[in-house]
Backbone as CSV, one residue per row, in Angstrom:
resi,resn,N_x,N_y,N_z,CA_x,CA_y,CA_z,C_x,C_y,C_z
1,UNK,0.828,-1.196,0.000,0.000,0.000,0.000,0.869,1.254,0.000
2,UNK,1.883,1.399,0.877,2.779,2.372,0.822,3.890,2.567,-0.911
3,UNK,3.746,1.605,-1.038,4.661,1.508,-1.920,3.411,2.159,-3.373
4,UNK,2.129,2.208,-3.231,1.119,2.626,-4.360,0.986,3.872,-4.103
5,UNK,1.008,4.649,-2.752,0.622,5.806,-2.443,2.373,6.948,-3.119
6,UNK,3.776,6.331,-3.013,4.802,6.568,-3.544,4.625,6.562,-4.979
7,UNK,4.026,5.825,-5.840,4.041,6.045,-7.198,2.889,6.796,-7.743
8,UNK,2.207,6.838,-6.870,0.927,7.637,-6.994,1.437,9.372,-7.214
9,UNK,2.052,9.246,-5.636,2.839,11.094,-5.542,3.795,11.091,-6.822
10,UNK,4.512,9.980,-6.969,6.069,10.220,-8.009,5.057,10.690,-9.456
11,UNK,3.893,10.049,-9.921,3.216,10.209,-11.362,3.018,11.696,-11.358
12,UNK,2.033,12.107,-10.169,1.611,13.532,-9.847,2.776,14.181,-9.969
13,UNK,3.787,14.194,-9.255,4.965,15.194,-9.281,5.379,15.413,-10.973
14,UNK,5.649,13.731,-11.491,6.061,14.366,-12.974,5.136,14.607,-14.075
15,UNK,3.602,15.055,-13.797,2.722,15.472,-14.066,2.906,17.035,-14.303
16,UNK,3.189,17.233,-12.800,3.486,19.082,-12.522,4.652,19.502,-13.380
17,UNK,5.362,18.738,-13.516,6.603,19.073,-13.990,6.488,19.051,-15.402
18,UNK,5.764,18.046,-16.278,5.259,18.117,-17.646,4.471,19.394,-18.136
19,UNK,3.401,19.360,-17.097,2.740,20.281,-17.299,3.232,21.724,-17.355
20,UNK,4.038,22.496,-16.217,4.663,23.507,-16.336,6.005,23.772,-17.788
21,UNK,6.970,22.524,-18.114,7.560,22.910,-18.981,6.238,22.834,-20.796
22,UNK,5.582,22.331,-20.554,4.320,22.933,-21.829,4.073,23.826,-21.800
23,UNK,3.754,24.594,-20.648,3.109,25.754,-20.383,3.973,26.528,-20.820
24,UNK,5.360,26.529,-20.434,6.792,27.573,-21.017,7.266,27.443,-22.009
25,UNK,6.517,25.747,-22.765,7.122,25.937,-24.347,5.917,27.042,-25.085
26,UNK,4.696,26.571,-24.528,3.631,27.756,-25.085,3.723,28.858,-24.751
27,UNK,4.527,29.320,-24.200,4.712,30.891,-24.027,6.130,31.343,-24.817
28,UNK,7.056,30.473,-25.174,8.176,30.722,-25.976,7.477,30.911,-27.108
29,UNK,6.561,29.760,-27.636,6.013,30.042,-29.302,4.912,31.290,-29.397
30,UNK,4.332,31.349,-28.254,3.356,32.604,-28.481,4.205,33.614,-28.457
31,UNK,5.027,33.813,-27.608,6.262,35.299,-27.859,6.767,35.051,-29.027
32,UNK,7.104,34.117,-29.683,7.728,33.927,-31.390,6.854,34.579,-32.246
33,UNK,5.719,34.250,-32.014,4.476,34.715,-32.810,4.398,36.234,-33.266
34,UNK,3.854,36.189,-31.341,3.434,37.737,-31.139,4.291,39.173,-31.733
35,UNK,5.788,38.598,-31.579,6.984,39.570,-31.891,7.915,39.596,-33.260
36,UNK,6.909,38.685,-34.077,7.550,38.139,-35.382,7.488,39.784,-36.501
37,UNK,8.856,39.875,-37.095,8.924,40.829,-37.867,7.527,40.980,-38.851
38,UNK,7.870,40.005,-39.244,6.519,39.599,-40.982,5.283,39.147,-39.855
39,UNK,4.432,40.492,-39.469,2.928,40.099,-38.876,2.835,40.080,-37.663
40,UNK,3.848,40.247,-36.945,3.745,40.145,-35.214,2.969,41.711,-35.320
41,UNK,2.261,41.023,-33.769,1.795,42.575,-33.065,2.390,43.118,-32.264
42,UNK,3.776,42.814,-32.215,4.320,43.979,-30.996,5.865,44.122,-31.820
43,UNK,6.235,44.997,-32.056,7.763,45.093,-32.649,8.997,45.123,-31.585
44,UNK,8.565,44.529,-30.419,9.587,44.008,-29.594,9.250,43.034,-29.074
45,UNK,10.247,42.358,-28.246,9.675,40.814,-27.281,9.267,41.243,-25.907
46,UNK,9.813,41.775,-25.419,9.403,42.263,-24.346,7.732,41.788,-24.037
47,UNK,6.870,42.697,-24.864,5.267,42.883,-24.616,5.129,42.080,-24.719
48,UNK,5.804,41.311,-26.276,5.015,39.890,-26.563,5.257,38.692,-25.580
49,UNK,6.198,38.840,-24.717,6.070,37.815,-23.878,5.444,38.016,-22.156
50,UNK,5.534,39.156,-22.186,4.255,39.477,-20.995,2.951,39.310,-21.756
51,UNK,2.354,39.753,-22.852,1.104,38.620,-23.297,1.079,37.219,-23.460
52,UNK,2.290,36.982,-23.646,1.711,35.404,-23.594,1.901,34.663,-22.147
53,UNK,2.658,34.879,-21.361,3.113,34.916,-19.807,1.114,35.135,-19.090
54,UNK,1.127,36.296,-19.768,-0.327,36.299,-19.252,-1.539,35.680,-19.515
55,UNK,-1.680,35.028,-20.917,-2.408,33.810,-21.663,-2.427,32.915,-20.808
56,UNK,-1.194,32.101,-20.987,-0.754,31.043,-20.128,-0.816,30.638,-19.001
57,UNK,-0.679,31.982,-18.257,-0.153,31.820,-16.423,-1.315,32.340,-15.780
58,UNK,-0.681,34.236,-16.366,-1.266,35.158,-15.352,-2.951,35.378,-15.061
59,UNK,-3.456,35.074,-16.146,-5.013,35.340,-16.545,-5.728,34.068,-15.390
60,UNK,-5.183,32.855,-15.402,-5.982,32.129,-14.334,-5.582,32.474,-12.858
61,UNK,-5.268,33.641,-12.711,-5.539,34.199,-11.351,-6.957,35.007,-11.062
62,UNK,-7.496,35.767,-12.229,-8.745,36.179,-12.351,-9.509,35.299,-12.817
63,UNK,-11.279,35.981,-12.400,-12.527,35.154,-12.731,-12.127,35.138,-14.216
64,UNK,-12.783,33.932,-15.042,-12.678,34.441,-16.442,-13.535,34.817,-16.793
65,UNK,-14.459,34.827,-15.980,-16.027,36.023,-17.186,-15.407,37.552,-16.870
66,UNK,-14.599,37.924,-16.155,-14.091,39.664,-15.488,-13.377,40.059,-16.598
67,UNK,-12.517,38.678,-17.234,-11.612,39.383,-18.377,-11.922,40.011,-19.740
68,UNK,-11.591,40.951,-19.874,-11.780,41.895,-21.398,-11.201,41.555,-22.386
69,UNK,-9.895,41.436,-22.275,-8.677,41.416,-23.128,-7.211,41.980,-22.957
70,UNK,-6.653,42.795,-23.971,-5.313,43.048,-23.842,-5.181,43.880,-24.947
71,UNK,-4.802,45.327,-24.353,-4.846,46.585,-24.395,-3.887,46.544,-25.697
72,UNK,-4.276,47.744,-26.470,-3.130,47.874,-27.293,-2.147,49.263,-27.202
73,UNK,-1.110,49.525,-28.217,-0.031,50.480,-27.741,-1.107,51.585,-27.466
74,UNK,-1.993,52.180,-28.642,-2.542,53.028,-28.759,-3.386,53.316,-27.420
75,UNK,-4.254,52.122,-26.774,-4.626,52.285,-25.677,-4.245,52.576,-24.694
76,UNK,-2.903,52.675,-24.309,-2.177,52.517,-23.068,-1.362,53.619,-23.688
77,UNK,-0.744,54.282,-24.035,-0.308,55.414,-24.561,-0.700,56.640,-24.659
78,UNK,-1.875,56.709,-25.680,-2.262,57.963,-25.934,-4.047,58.022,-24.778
79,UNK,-3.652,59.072,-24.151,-5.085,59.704,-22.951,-6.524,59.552,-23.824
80,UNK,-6.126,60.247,-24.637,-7.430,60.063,-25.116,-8.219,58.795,-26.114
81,UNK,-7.717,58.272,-26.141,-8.084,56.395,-26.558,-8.150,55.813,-25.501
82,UNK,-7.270,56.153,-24.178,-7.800,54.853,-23.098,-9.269,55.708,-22.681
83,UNK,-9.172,57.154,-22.603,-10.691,57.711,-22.226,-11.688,57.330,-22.543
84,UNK,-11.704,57.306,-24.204,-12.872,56.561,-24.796,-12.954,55.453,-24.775
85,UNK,-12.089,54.325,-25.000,-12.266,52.800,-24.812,-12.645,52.538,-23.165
86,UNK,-12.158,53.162,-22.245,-12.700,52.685,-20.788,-13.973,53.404,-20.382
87,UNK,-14.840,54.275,-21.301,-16.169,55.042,-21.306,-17.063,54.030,-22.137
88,UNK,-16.279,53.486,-23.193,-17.499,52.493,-24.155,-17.555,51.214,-23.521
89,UNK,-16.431,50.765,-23.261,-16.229,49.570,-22.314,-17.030,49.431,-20.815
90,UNK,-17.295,50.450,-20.310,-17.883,50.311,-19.053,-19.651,50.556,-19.455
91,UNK,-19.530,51.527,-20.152,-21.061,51.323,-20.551,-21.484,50.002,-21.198
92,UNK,-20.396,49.258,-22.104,-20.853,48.330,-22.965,-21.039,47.204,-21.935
93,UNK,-20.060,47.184,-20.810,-19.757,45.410,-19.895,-19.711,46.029,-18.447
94,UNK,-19.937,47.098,-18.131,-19.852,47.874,-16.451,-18.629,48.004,-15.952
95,UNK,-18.987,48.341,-14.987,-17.412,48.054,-13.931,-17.266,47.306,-13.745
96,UNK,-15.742,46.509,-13.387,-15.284,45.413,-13.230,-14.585,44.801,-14.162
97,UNK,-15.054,44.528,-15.451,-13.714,44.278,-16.569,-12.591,44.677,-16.276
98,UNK,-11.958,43.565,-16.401,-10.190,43.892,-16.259,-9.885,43.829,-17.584
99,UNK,-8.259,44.270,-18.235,-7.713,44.117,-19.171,-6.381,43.977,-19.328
100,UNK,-5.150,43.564,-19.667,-4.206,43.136,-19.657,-3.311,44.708,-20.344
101,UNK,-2.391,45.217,-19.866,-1.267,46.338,-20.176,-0.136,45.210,-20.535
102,UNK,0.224,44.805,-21.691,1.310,43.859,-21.938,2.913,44.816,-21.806
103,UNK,2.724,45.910,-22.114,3.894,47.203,-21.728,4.228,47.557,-20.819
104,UNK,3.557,47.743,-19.860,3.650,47.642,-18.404,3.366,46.631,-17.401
105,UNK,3.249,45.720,-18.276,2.927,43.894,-17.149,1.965,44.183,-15.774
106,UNK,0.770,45.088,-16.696,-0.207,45.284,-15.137,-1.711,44.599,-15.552
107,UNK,-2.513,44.503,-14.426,-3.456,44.030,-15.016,-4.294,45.419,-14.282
108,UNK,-5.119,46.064,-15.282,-5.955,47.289,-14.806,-7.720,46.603,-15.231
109,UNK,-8.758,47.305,-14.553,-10.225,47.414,-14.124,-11.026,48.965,-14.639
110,UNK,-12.235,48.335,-15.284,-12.593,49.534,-15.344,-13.175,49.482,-14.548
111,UNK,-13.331,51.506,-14.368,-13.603,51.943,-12.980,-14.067,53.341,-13.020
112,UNK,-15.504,53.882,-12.261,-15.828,54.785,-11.948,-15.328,55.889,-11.126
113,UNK,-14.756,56.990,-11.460,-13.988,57.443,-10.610,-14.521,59.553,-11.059
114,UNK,-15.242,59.917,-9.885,-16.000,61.022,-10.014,-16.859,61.842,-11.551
115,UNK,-17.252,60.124,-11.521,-18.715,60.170,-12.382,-17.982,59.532,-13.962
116,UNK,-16.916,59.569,-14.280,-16.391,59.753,-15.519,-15.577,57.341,-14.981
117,UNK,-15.629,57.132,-16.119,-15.010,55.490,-16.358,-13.949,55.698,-16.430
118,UNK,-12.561,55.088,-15.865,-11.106,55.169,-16.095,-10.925,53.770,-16.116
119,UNK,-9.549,53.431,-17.285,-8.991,52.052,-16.534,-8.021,51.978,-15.219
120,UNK,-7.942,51.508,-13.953,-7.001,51.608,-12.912,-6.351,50.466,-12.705
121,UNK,-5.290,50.461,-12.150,-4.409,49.272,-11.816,-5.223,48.604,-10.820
122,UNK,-5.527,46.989,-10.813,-6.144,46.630,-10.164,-5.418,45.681,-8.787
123,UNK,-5.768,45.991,-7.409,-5.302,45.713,-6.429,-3.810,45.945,-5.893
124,UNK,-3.639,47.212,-6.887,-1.438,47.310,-6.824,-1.120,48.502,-5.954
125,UNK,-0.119,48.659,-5.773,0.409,49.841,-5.293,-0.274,51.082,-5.376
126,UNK,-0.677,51.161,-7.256,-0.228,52.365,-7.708,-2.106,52.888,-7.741
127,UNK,-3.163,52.469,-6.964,-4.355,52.819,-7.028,-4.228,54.398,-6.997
128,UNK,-5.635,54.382,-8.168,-6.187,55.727,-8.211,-7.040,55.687,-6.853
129,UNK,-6.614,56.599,-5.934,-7.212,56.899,-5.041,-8.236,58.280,-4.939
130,UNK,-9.266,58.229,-4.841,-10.656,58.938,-4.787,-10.529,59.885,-3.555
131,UNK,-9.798,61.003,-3.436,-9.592,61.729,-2.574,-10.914,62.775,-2.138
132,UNK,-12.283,62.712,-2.762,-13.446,63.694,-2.537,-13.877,63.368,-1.053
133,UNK,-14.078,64.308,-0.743,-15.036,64.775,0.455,-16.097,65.012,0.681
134,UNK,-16.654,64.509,1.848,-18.456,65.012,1.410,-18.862,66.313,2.305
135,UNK,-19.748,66.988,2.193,-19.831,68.683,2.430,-21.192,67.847,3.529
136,UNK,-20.631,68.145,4.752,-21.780,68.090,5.739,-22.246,69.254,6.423
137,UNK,-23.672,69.787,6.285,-24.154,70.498,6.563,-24.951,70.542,7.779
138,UNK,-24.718,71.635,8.489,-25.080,71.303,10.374,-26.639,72.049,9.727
139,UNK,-27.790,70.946,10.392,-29.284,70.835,10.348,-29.849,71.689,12.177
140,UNK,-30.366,72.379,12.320,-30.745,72.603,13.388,-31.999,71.745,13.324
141,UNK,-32.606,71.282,14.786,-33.364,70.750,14.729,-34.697,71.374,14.809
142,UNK,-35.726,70.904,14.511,-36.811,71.407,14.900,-37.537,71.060,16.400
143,UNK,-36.550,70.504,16.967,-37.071,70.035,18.568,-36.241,71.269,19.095
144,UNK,-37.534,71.879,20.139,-36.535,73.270,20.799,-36.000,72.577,22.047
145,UNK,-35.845,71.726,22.502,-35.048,70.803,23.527,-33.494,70.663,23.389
146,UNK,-33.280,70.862,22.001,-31.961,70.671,21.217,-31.506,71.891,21.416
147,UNK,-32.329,72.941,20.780,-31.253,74.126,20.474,-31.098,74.976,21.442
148,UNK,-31.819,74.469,22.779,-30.926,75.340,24.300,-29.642,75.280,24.200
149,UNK,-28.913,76.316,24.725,-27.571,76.310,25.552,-27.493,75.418,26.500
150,UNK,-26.183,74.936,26.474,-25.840,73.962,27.639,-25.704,74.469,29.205
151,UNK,-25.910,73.638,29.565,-26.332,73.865,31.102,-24.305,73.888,31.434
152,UNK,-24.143,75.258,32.833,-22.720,75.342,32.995,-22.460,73.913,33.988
153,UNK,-21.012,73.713,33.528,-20.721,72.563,34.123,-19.784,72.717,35.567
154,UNK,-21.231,72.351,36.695,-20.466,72.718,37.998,-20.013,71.766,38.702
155,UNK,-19.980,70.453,38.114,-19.535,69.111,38.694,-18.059,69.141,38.523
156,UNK,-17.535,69.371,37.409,-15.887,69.571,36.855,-15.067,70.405,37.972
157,UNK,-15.875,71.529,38.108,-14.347,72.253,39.189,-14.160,71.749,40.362
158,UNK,-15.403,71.447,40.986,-15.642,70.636,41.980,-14.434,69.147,42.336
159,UNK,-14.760,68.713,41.211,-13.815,67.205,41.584,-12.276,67.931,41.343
160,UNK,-11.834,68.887,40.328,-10.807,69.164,40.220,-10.172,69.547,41.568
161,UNK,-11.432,70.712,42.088,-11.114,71.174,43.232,-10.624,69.960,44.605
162,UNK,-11.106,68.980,44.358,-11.041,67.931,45.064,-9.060,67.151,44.701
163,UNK,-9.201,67.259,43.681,-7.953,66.083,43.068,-6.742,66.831,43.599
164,UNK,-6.721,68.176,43.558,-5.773,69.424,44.118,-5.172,69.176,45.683
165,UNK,-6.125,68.970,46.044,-6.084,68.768,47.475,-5.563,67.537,47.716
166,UNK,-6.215,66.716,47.218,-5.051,65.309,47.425,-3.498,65.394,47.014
167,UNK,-3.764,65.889,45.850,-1.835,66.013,44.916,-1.477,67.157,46.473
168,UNK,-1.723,68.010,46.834,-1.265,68.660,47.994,-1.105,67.892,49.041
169,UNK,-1.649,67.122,49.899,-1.608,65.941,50.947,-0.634,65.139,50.896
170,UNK,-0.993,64.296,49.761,-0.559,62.844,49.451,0.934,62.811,48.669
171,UNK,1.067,63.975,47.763,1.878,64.195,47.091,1.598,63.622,45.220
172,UNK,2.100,63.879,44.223,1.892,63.409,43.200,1.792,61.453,43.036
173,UNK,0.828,60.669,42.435,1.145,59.709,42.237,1.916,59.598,41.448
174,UNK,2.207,58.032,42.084,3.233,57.448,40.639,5.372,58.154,40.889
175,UNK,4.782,59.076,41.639,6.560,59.762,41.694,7.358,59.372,42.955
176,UNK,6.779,59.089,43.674,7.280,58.595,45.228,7.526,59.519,45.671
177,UNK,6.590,60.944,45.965,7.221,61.604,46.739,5.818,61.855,47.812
C-alpha cells in the first residue's frame, strides 16, 4: 500500500513538472508569434512575452467572465483612446472588466472614478485613489429641547477642586514623593 501511495505522488509530481515545462514551451512560441517581424503585433519581445506569460499563467488568477482582453499600444499610450475605450467599455460590460497592459505587465479594471469610467491598476500599489469629500451640513433641529444652551458645568471644578487637594496631601502619584 505504501509503496502505491509513492508512485501515486512520483506520477503527480512528474505530471506538474510536464505540465509547467508545456506551459513555457507555449509561451516561448506565443512570444515567437506575437513579436515576429513579418505580422507580429508587438515590434519588440518584451510585450510579446508578458502577453503570452499572461495567456498562459497570469489570466488564471482572475474570474474568467471579469476578463476583457489586452490593451493595445494606442490604448495605453495615448489619454485620449484609453478615455474613450474605458467610457465604451464600461457602458458596454460595467465596472469590473479587467484588461491586460502587456507594456507595463499590469493588469488594470474599469472603474468609476468622479462620475467619468477610467482604466485603474487593479489591487497594486499604484491605485487611483478617490480623494473627494463630502460637504456636511449642520441641520438645526426642529425640537426646541436641542437648540438650548448647555447647562454650565459645575460638577468639573468641583472634583478638580477635590484632586488638588489630594496632589497637595498625598503628594503626586506614581513619583514617590
Amino acid at each position: 500500500m505504501e509503496r502505491l501511495q509513492a508512485q501515486i505522488q512520483a506520477d503527480k509530481d512528474l505530471y506538474e513538472l510536464e505540465k509547467g515545462e508545456n506551459i513555457n514551451a507555449l509561451i516561448q512560441a506565443d512570444t515567437a508569434a506575437l513579436s515576429d517581424i513579418d505580422g507580429g503585433t508587438y515590434d519588440t519581445v518584451l510585450p510579446a512575452k508578458n502577453h503570452a506569460t499572461w495567456k498562459h499563467k497570469k489570466s488564471l488568477e482572475y474570474d474568467q467572465s471579469k476578463i476583457g482582453g489586452v490593451l493595445t499600444k494606442k490604448q495605453v499610450t495615448d489619454a485620449k483612446t484609453q478615455a474613450k475605450f474605458a467610457k465604451n467599455q464600461g457602458k458596454k460590460n460595467g465596472v469590473g472588466k479587467i484588461y491586460y497592459d502587456p507594456f507595463s505587465d499590469q493588469v488594470l479594471e474599469i472603474a468609476v472614478v468622479e462620475g467619468d469610467y477610467v482604466l485603474r491598476p487593479v489591487g497594486g500599489g499604484e491605485e487611483v485613489v478617490d480623494t473627494t469629500t463630502a460637504v456636511v451640513e449642520d441641520k438645526v433641529s426642529k425640537n426646541p429641547s436641542y437648540n438650548r444652551p448647555a447647562k454650565p458645568d459645575v460638577i468639573s471644578p468641583y472634583i478638580k477642586g477635590f484632586s488638588d487637594s489630594i496632589t497637595e496631601e498625598e503628594g503626586e502619584f506614581g513619583t514617590g514623593s
